[in-house]
C-alpha positions in Angstrom: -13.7 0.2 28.9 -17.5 1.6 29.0 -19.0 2.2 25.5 -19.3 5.8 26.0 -21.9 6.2 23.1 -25.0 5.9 24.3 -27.5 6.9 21.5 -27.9 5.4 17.8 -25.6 6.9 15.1 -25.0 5.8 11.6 -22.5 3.0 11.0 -19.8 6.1 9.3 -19.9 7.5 12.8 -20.0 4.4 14.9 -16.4 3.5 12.8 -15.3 7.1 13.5 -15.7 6.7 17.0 -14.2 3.3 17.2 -11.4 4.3 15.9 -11.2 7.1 18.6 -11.7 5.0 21.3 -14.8 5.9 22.5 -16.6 2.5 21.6 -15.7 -0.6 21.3 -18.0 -1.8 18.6 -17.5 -0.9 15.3 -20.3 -1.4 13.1 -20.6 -4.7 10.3 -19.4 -3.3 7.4 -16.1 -1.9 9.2 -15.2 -5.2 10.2 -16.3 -6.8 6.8 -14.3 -4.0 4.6 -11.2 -4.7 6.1 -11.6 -8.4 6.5 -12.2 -8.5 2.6 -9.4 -6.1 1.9 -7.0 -8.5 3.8 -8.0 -11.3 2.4 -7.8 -9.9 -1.4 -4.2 -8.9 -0.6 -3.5 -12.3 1.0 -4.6 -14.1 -2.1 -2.4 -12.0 -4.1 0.0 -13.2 -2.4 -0.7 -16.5 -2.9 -1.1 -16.1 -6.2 2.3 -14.8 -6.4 3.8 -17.4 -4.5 2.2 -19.8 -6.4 3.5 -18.7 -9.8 7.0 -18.5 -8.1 7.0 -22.1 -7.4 5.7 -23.2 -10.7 8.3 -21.1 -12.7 7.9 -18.0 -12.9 6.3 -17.8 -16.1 3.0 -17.0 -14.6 4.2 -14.3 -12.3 2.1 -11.0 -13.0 4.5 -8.1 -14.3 5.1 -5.5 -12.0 2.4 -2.2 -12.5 4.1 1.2 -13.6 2.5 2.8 -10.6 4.2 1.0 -7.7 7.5 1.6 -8.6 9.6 4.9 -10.7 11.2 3.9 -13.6 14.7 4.5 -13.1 16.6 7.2 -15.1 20.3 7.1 -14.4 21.3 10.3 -13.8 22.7 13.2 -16.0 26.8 12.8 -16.5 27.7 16.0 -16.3 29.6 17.8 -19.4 33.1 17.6 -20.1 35.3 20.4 -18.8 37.4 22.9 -21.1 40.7 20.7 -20.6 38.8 17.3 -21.8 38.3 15.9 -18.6 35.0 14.8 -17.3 33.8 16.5 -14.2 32.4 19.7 -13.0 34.9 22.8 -13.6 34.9 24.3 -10.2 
């Protein structure tokens, strides 16, 4: 494949076109965001793992945005004989 930019361009644009195809060199600080995003997540996990193995009491709790708190859902109200269900 032929870099098909031939003339300088910020690194913004350089990722934008890399990610198009049309290059393939992405500039630095692509490479180096996502190399350092992966390797936060990995050490998370290791982290994790870690705690896992030692007992669990050092596992981190769980945060309130990556999961819904469950609500059970409504029971619906009893019908006019006294049994539960929807009156149809």
């Amino acid at each position: 494949m032929s870099d098909l930019i031939d003339f300088a361009v910020a690194d913004v644009w350089r990722d934008h076109y890399y990610e198009m195809g049309m290059t393939q060199f992405p500039s630095p600080s692509y490479v180096a965001n996502r190399d350092k995003a992966l390797l936060d997540t990995l050490a998370a996990i290791r982290d994790t793992l870690e705690a896992l193995l030692e007992g669990g009491a050092g596992v981190p709790p769980r945060s309130s945005s990556s999961r819904a708190q469950y609500r059970p859902p409504p029971s619906p109200p009893p019908s006019t004989d006294g049994k539960r269900g929807i009156p149809l």
